[in-house]
N, C-alpha and C positions, 0 to 999 in steps of 0.2 A: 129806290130812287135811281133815273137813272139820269144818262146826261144826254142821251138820244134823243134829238129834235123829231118832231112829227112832221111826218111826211105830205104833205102839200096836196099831195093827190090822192091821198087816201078818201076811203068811202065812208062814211058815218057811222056804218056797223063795223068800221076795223078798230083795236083797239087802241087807246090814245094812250102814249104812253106818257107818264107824268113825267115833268122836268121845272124848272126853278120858275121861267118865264113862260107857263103854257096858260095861252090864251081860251083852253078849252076844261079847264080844271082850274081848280085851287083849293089846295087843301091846309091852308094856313088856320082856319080855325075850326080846323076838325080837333075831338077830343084827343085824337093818339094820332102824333105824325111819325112817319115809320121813312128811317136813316137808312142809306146802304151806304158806309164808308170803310175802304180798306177791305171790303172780303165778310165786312160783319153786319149783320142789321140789328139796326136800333131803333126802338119803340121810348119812343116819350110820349106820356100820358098830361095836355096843358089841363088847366082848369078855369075853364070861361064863366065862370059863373060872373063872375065879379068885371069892374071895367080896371079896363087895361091901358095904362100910358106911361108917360117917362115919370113919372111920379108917386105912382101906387102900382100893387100888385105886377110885379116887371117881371118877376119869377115866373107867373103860371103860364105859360105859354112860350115860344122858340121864336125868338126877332131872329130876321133878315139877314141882321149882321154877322148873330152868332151863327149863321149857316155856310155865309158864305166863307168866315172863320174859318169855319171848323173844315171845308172842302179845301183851303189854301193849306192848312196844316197836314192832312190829308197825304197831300197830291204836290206840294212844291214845298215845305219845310225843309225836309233837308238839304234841297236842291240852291236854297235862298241863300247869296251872296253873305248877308250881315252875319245867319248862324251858321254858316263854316265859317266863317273867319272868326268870329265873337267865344263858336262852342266846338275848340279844337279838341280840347281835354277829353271831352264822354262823347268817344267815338262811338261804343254802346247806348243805343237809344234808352238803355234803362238805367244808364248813371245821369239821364238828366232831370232834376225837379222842375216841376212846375206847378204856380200857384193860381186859380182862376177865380180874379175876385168880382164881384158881381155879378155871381154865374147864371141867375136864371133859372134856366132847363138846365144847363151843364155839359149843356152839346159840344163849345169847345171844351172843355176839361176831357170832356168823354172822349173825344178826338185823338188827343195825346195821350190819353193810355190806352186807347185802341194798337197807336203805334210800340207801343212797349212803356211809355215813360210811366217815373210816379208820378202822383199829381192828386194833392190837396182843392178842395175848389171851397169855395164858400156857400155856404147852404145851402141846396136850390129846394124851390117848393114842388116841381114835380116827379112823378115816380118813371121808373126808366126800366125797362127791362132789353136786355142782350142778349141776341142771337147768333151763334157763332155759322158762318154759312160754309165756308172753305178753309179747308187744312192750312193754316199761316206757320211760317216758323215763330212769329208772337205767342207767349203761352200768358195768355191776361189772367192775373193776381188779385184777387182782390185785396187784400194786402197793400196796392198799390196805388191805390184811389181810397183818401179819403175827403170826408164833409164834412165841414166844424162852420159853428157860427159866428160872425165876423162883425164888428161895428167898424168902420172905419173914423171914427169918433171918439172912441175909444179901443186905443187898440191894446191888447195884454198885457196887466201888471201883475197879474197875481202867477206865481209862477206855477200853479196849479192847473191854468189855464194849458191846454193841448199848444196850442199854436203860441205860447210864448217863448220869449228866443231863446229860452234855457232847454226847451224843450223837443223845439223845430229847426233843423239846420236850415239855412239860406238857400233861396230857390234860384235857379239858374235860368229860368223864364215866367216871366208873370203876365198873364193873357188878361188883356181889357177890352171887350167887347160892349161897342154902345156905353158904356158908364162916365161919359165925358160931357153929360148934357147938364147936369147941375153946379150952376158957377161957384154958388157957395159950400158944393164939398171938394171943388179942384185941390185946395192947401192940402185938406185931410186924408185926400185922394196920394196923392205925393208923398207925403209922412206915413202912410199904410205900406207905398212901394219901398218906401228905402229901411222902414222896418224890417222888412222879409228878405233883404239883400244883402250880396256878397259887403264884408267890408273893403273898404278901399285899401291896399296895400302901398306906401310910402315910398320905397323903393322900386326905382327900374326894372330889376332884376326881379322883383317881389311880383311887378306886375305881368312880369311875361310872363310865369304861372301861375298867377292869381286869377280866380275864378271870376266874372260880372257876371252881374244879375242883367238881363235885356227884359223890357215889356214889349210883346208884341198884339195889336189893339186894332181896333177898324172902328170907325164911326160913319155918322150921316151927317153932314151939313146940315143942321136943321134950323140955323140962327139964334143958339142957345147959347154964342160965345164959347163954343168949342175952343178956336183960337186960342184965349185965354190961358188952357190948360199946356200948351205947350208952350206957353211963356213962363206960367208960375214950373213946370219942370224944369226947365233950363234954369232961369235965375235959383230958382228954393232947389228944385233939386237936383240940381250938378249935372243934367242929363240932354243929348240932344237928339232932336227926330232925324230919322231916316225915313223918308216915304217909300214906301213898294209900289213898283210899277204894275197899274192894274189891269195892262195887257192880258194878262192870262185870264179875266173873267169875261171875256169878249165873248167867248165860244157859248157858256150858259146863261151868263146874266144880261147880254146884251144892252140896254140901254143903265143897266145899274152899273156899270163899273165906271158912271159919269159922276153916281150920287155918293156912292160907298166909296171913302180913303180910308187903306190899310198903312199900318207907319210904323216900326221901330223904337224904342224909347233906349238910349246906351248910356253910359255913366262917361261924362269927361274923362279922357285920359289923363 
């Protein structure tokens, strides 16, 4: 994948090179879309058989959002105002956790441990394979990426369970991509994040080196009462939005960085 625009004056027998917005391709429901992020390519295998929308089967294929995600994580995470200042402590990208719940594909999750982190995601249904293209000082662990199955409806009691909190330390970023369009799992949505999060520390002094959990998430405007979700997080869960200025998607996404809002999720001080 690249981010080179096609040239305007080109001949028809030159090659078009793919990019997010090309009017002359689209390869959104091809069976294997193929990532270049960070130096490495990645193959995701969707599975079209079945239909696909905000309600069934959301797993077998790579939305929009998780792409442009995973390109912001990429390419301006560490550079992003809220996690240097939020994530001073793991100045090594691989002391930081992260958790990716309604992954999909797993394109964000894949993302962040491209860059070194660990990173739990929640099940995805399709198969991925990894390409390593150029020498990185990243040496990717498998070890470091795991996939458990997640109900946000019920989240772990049996301490048997991998992901219960006897078992899982608190994750230091939790990625939500697209999973903001169902009004009636926003509560449970909420109560999943603050399960998997730092505890609040009491004390002044407790919190200048106390760890937070941030969610960092994009959505679509789609009139499904997104809003909604960042009411019941503030009141239910202690937490308020940051928007990301989506200047930087100008260059590839051109007309989507009107549709697509990225945003922050941070825990009251």
């Amino acid at each position: 994948m690249s981010e080179t625009s096609h040239d305007p004056t080109s001949t028809s027998n030159e090659l078009v090179i793919w990019k997010y917005d090309n009017p002359y391709a689209n390869y959104k429901l091809d069976p294997e879309r193929i990532f270049l992020l960070n130096g490495y390519t990645l193959r995701i295998n969707q599975k079209l058989n079945n239909i696909v929308d905000i309600t069934q089967n959301t797993g077998n294929l790579v939305w929009d959002g998780a792409y442009i995600l995973s390109k912001y994580i990429v390419n301006n995470l560490k550079n992003d105002a809220t996690f240097r200042e939020n994530i001073k402590y793991a100045a090594p990208f691989n002391e930081i956790r992260f958790l990716e719940l309604g992954s999909g594909c797993g394109l964000a999750g894949l993302s962040t441990w491209i860059l070194g982190g660990f990173v739990v995601c929640k099940r995805f249904n399709s198969e991925s394979n990894l390409k390593n293209k150029n020498k990185l000082d990243v040496g990717l662990r498998g070890e470091d990426i795991n996939v458990f199955p997640l109900n946000w409806e019920e989240l772990p009691q049996d301490s048997s369970n991998p992901l219960h909190i006897s078992n899982m330390l608190p994750f230091d970023i939790i990625l939500a991509s697209e999973i903001i369009y169902l009004f009636h799992l926003h509560k449970s949505l909420i109560k999943t994040i603050k399960y998997f999060s730092h505890l609040p520390c009491d004390t002044l002094e407790g919190r200048k080196e106390n760890r937070r959990t941030l969610v960092l998430g994009i959505y679509k405007d789609r009139g499904l009462g997104e809003s909604t979700f960042f009411d019941i997080a503030n009141k239910f869960g202690k937490m308020k939005v940051i928007w990301i200025d989506n200047n930087w998607m100008i260059k590839e996404f051109n007309n989507y960085s009107q549709e697509y809002k990225m945003f922050w999720l941070i825990p009251f001080e």
